[in-house]
py3Dmol code that shows the C-alpha trace and the ligand (Angstrom):
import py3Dmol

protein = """\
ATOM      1  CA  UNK A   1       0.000   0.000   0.000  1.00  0.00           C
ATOM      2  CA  UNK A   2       0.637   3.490  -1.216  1.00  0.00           C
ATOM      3  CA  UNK A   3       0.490   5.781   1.563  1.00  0.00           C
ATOM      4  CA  UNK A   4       0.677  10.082   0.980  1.00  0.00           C
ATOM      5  CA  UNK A   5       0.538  12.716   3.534  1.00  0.00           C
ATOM      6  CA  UNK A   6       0.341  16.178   3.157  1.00  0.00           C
ATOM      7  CA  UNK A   7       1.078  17.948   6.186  1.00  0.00           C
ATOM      8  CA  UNK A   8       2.756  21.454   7.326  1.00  0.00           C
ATOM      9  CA  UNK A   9       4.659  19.656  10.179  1.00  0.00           C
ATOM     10  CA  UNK A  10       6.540  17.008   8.215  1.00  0.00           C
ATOM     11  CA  UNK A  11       8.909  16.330  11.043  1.00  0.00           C
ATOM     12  CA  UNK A  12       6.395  15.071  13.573  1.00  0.00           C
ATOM     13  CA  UNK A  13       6.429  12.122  11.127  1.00  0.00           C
ATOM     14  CA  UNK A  14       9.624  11.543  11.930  1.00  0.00           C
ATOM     15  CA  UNK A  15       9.529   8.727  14.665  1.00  0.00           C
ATOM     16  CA  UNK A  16       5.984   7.208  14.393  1.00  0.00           C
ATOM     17  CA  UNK A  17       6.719   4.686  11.255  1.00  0.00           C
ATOM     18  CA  UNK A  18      10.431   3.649  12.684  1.00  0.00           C
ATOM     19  CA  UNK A  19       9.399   1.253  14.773  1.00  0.00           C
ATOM     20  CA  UNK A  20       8.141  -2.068  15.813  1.00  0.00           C
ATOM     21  CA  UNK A  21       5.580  -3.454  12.847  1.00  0.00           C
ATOM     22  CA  UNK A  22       5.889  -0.511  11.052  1.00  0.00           C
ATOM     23  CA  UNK A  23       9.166  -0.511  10.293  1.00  0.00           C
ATOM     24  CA  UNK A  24       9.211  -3.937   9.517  1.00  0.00           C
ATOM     25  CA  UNK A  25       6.602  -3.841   7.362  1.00  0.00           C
ATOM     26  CA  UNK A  26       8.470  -0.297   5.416  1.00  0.00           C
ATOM     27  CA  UNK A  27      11.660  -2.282   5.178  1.00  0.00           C
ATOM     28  CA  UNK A  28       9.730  -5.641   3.597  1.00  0.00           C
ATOM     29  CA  UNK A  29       8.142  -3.179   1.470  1.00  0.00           C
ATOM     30  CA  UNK A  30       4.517  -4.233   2.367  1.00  0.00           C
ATOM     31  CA  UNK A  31       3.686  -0.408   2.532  1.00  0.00           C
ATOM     32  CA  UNK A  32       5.531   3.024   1.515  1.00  0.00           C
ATOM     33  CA  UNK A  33       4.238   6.342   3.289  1.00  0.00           C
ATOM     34  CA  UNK A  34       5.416   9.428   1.781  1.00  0.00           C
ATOM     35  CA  UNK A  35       5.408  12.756   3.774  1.00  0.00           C
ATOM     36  CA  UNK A  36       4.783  15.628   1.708  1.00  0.00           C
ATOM     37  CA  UNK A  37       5.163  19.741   3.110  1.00  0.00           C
ATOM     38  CA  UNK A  38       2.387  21.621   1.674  1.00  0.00           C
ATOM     39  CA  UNK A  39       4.222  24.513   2.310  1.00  0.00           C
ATOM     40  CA  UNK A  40       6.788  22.804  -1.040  1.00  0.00           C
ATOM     41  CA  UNK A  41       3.657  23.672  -2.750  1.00  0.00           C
ATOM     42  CA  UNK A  42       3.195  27.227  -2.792  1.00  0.00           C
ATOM     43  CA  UNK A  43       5.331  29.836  -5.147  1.00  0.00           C
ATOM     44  CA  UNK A  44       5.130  33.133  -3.926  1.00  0.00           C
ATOM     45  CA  UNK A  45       8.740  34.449  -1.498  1.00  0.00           C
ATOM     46  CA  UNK A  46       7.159  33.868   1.977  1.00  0.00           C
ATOM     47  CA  UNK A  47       5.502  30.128   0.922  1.00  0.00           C
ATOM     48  CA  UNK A  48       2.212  30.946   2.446  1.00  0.00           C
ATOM     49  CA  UNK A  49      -0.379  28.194   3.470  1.00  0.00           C
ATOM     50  CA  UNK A  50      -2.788  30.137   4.815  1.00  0.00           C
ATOM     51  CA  UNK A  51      -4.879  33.462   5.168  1.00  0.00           C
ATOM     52  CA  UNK A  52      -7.719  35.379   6.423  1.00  0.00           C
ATOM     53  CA  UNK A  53     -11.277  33.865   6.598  1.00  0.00           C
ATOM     54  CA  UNK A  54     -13.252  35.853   4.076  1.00  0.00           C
ATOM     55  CA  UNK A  55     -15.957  37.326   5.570  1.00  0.00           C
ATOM     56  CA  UNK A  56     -13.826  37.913   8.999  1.00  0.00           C
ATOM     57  CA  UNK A  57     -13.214  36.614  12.036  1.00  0.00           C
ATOM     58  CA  UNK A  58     -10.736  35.152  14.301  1.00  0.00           C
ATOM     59  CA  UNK A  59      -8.401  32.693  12.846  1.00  0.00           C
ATOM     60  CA  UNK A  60      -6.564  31.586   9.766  1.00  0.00           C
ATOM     61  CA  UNK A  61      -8.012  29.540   6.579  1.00  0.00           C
ATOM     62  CA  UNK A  62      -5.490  26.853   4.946  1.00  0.00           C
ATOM     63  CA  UNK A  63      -5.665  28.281   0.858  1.00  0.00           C
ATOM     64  CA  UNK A  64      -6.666  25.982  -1.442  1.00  0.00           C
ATOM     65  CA  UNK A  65      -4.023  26.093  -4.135  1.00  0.00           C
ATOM     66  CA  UNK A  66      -0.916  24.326  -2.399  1.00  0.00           C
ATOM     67  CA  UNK A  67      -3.230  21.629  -1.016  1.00  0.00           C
ATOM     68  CA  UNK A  68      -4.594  21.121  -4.802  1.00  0.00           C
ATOM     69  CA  UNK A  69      -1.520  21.304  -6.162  1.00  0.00           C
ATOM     70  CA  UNK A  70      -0.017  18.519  -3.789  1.00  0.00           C
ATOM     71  CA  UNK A  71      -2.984  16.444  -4.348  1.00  0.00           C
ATOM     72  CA  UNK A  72      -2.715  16.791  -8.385  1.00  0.00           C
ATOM     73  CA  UNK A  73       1.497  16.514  -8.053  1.00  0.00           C
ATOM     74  CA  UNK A  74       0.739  13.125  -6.154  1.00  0.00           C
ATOM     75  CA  UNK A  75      -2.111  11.869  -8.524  1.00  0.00           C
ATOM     76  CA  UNK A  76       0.309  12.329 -11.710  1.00  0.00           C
ATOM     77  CA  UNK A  77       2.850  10.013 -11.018  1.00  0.00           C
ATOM     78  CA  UNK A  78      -0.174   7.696 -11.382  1.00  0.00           C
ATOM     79  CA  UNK A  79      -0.735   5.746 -14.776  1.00  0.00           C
ATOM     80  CA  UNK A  80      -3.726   4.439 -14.636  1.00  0.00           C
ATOM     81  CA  UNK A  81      -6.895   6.793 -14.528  1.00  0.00           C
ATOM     82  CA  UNK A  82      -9.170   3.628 -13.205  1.00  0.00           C
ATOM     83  CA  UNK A  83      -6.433   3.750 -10.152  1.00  0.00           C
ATOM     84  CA  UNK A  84      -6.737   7.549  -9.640  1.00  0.00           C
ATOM     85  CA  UNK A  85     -10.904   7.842 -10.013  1.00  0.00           C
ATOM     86  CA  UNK A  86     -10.530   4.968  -6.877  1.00  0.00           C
ATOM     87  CA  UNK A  87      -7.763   7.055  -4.550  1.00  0.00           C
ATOM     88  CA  UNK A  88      -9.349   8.062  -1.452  1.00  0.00           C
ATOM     89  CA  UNK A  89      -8.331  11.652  -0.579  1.00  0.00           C
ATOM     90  CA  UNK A  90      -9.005  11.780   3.172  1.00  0.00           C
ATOM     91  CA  UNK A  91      -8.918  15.216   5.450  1.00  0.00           C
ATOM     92  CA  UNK A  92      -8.443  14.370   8.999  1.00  0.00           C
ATOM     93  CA  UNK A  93     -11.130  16.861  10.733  1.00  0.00           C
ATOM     94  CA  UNK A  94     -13.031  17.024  13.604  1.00  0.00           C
ATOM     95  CA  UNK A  95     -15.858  17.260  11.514  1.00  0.00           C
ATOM     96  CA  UNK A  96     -14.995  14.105   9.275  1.00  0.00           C
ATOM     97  CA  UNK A  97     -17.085  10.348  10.029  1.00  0.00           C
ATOM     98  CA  UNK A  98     -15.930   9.043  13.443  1.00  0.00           C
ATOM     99  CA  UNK A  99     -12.992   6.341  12.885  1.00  0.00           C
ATOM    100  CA  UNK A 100     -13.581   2.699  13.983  1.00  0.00           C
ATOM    101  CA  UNK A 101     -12.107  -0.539  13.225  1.00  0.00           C
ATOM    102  CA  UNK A 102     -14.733  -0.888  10.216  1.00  0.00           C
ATOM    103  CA  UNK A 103     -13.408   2.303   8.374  1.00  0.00           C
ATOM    104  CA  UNK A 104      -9.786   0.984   8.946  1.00  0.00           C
ATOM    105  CA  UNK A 105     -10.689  -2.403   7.921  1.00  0.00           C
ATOM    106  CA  UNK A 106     -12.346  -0.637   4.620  1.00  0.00           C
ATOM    107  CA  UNK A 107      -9.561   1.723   4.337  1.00  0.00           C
ATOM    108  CA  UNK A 108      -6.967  -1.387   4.433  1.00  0.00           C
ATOM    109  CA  UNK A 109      -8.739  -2.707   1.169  1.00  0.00           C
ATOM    110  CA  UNK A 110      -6.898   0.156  -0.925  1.00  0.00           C
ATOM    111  CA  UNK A 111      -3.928   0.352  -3.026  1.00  0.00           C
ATOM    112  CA  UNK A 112      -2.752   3.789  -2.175  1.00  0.00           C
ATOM    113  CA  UNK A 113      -4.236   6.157  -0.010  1.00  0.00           C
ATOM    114  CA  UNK A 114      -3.753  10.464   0.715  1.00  0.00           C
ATOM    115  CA  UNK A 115      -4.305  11.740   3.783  1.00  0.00           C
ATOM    116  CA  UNK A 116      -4.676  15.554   4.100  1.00  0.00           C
ATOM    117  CA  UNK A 117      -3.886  17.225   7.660  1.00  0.00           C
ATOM    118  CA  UNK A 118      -6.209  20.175   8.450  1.00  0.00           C
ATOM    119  CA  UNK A 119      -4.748  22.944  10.802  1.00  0.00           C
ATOM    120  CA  UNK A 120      -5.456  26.024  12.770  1.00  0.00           C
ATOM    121  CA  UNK A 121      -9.086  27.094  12.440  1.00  0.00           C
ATOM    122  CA  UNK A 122      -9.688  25.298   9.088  1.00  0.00           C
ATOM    123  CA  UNK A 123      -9.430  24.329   5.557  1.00  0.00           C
ATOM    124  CA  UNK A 124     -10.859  26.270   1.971  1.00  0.00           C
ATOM    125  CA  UNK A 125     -14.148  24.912   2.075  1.00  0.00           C
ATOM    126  CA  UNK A 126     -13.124  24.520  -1.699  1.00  0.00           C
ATOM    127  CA  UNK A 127     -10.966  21.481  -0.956  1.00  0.00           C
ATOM    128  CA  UNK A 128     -13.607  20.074   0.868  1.00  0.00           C
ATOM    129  CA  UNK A 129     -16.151  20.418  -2.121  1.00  0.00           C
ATOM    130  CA  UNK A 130     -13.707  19.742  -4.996  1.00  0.00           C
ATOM    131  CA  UNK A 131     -10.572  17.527  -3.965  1.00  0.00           C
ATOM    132  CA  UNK A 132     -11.598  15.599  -1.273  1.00  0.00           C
ATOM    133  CA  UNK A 133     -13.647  12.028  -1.209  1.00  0.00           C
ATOM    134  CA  UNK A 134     -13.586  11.184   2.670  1.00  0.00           C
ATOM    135  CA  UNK A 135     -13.387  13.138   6.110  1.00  0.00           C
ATOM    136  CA  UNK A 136     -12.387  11.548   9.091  1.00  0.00           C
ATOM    137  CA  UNK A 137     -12.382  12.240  13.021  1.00  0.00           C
ATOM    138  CA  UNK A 138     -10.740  10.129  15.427  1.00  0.00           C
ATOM    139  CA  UNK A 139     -12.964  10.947  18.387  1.00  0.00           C
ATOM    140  CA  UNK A 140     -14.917  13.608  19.865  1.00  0.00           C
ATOM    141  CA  UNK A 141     -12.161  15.908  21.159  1.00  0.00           C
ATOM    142  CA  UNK A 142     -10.506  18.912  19.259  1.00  0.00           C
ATOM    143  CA  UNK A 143      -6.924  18.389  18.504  1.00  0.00           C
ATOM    144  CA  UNK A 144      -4.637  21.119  16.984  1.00  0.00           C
ATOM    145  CA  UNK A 145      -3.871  19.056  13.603  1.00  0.00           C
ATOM    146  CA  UNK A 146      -4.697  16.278  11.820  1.00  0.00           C
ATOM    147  CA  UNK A 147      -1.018  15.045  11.927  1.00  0.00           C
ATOM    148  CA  UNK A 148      -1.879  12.551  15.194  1.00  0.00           C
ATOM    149  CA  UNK A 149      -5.348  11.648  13.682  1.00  0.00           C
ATOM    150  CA  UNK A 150      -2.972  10.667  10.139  1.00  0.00           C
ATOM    151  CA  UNK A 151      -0.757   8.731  12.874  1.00  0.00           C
ATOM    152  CA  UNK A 152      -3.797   6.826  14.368  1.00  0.00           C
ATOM    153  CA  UNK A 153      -5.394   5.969  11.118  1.00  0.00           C
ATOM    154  CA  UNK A 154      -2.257   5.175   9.284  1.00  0.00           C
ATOM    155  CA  UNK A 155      -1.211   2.608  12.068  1.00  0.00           C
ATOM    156  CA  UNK A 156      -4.720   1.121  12.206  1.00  0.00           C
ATOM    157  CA  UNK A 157      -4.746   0.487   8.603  1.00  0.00           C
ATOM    158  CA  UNK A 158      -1.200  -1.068   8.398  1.00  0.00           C
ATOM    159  CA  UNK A 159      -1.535  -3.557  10.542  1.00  0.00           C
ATOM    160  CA  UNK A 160      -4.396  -5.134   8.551  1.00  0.00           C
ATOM    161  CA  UNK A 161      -2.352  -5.307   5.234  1.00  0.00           C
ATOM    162  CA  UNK A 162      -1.614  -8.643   4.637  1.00  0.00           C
ATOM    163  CA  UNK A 163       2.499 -10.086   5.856  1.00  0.00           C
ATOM    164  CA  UNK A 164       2.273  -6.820   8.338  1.00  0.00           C
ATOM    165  CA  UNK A 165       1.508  -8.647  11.669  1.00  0.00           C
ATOM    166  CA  UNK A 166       3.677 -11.859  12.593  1.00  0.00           C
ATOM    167  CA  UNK A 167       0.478 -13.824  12.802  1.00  0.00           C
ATOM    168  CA  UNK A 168      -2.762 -13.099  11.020  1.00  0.00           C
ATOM    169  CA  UNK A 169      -4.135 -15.377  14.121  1.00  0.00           C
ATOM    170  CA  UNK A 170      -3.444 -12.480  16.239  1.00  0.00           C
ATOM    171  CA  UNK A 171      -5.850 -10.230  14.701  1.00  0.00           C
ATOM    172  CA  UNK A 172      -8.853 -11.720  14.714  1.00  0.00           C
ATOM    173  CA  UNK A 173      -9.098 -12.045  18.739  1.00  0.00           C
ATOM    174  CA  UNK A 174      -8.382  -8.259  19.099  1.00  0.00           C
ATOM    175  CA  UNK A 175     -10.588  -5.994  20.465  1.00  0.00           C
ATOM    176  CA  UNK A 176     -13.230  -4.161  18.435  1.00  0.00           C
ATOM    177  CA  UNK A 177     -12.131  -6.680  15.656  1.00  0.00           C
ATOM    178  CA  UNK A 178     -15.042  -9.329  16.754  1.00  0.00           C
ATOM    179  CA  UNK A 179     -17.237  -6.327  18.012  1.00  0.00           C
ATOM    180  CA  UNK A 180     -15.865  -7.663  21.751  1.00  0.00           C
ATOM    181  CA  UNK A 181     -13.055  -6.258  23.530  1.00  0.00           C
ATOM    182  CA  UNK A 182     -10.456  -8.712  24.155  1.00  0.00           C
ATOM    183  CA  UNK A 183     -10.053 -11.304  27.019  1.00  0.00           C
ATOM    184  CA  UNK A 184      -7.467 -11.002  29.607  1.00  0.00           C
ATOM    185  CA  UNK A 185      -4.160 -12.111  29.037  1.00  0.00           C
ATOM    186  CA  UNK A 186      -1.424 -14.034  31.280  1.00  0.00           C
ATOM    187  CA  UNK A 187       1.773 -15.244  31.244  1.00  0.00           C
ATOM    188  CA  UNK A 188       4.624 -16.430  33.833  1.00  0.00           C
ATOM    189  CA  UNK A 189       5.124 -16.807  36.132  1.00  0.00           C
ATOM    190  CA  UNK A 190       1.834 -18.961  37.082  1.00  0.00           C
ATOM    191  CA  UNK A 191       2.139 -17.545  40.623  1.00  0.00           C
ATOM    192  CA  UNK A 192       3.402 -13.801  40.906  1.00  0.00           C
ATOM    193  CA  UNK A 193       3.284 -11.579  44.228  1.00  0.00           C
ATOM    194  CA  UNK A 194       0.466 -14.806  45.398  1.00  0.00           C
ATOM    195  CA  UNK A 195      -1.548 -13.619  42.138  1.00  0.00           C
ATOM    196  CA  UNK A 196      -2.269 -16.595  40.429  1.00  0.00           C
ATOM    197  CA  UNK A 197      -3.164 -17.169  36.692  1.00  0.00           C
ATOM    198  CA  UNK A 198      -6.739 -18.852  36.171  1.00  0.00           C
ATOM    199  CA  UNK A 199      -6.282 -22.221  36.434  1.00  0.00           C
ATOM    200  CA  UNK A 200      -7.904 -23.069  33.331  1.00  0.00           C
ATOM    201  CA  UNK A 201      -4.983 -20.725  31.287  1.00  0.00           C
ATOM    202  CA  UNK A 202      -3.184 -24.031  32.755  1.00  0.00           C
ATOM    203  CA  UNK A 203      -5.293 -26.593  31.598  1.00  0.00           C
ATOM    204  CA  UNK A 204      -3.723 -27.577  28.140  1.00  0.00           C
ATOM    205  CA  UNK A 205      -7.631 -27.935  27.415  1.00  0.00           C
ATOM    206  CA  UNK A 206      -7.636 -25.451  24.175  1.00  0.00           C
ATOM    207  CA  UNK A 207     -11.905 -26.042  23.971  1.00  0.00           C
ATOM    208  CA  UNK A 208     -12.612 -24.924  27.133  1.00  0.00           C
ATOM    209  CA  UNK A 209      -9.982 -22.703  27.661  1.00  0.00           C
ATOM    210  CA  UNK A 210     -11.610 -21.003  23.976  1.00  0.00           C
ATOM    211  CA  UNK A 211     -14.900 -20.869  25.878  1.00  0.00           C
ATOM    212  CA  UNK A 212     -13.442 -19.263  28.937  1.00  0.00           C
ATOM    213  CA  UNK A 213     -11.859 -16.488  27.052  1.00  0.00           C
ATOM    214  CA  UNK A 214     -15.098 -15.892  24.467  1.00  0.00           C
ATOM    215  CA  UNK A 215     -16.868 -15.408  27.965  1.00  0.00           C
ATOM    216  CA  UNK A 216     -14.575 -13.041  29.608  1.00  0.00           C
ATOM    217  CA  UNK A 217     -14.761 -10.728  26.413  1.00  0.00           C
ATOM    218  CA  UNK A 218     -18.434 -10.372  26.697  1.00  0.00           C
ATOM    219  CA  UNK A 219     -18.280 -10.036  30.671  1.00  0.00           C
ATOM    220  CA  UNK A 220     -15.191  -7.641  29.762  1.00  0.00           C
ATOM    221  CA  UNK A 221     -17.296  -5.758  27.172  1.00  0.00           C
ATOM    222  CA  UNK A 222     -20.396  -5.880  29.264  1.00  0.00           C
ATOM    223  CA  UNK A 223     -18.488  -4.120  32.063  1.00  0.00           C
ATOM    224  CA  UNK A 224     -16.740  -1.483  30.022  1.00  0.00           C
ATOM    225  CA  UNK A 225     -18.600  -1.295  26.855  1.00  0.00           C
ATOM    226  CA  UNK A 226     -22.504  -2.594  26.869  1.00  0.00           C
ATOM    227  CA  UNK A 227     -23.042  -0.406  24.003  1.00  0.00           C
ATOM    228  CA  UNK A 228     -20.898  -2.712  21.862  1.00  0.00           C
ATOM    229  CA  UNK A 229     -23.160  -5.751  22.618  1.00  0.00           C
ATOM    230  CA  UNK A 230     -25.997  -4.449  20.253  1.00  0.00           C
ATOM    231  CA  UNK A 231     -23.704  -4.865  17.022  1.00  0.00           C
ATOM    232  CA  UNK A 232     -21.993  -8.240  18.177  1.00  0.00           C
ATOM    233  CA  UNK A 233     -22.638 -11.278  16.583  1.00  0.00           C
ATOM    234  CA  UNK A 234     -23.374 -13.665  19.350  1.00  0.00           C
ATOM    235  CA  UNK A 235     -24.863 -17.418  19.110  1.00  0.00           C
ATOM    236  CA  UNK A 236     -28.302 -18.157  21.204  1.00  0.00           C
ATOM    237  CA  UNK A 237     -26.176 -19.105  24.601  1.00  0.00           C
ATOM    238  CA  UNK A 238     -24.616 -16.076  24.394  1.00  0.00           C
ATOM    239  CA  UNK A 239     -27.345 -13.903  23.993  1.00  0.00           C
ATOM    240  CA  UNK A 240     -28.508 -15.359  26.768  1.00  0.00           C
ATOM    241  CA  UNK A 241     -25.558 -15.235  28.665  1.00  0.00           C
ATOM    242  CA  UNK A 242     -25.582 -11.747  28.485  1.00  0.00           C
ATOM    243  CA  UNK A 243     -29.251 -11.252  29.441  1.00  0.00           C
ATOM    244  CA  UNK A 244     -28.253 -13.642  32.686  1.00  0.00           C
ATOM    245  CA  UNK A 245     -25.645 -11.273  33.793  1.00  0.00           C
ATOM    246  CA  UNK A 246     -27.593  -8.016  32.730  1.00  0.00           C
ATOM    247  CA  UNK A 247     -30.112  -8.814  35.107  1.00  0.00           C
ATOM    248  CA  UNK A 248     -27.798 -10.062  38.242  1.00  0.00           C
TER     249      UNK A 248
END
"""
ligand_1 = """\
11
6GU
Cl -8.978 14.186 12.491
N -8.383 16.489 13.620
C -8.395 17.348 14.637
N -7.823 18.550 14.490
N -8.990 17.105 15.793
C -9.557 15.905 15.916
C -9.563 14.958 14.909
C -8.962 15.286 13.742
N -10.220 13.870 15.339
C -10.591 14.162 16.577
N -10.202 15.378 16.926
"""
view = py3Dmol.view(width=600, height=400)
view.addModel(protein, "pdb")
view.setStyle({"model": 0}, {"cartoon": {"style": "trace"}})
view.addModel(ligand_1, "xyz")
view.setStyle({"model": 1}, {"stick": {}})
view.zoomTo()
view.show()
């Protein structure tokens, strides 16, 4: 996978895709991510990004024509229209569709993917309109640039791509992947500070010790997250399960 982001902080790029996963998965080539200034972009002396908000007000506007002109510079290397009229151009924005494992599992299913990040009070409406496809927010909390939203989505998407994580097993028991959050983990020592592991972790019995985890994620997500129930897909015993513990 592809992956382009146009950004006026290019540095705080700098450490997020060095390490762990990520950097394995750059150096076995599995996916590229390009950082790209917007401020390269501009062509008048001072290389301005941004500037009033017509109409007045507090705040500066990011001008349309670098972020265009990044977009278009990006989209020309490509050969094939079919693979352009498919790109997603995505501005990271409070505003945008909230984030989820769904959008990153969706996302994940692309070749090559930009990611705008938005900054101070806003972006040209006009890029909105005309150049983007897709807004997205990472949560309902106002942070001062995309550039961490990029970060969060980028990661989330990578470690779908096929080859990134050692193995695919570990994916589907993740939280949120199943519509559950995830069951408690142990390791050694069996016995630490008199805190024992659960005794079926012991067992070498992989059927029941698969039904004792299922049923800690649903306790787990019925503790934390009962909203999350609604969407799960859960067999007849589990369903009622749940409605046994609802009620005690
Ligand atoms: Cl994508 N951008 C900004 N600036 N703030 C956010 C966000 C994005 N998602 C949540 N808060």
């Amino acid at each position: 996978m592809q992956i382009d982001i146009l950004t006026l902080f290019p540095q705080m790029f700098d450490s997020p895709f060095s390490f762990g996963i990520f950097k394995r998965a750059i150096e076995h080539k599995l996916v590229s991510v390009n950082i790209h200034n917007i401020r390269d972009y501009t062509h008048d002396k001072h290389r301005t990004v941004d500037d009033y908000a017509c109409g007045g007000g507090a705040g500066m506007v990011l001008k349309p024509e670098p972020i265009f002109e990044a977009v278009e510079s990006i989209k020309s290397g490509i050969s094939l229209k079919q693979e352009v009229d498919v790109l997603p151009v995505i501005l990271l924005t409070p505003q945008g569709r909230p984030f989820s494992q769904q959008v990153a599992l969706e996302l994940s299913k692309h070749g090559h993917l930009i990611f705008i990040c938005g900054r101070y009070e806003g972006v040209d409406e006009r890029v909105r309109k005309y150049l983007v496809t897709d807004e997205i927010s990472i949560g309902d909390y106002v942070l001062s640039g995309g550039e961490l939203a990029a970060m969060v989505v980028v990661d989330a998407v990578a470690r779908l791509l096929p080859g990134v994580l050692g193995s695919e097993a570990s994916l589907v028991d993740d939280s949120h992947v199943s519509g559950l959050l995830e069951y408690p983990q142990y390791t050694r020592p069996a016995v630490y500070r008199e805190w024992t592991v659960p005794q079926v972790l012991l067992s070498g019995n992989h059927a029941r010790i698969a039904k004792w985890r299922r049923e800690q994620a649903i306790l787990r997500t019925l503790e934390r997250r009962p909203e999350l129930l609604d969407k799960t897909d859960l067999c007849l015993e589990e369903r009622q399960l749940v409605d046994r513990l609802k009620q005690s």
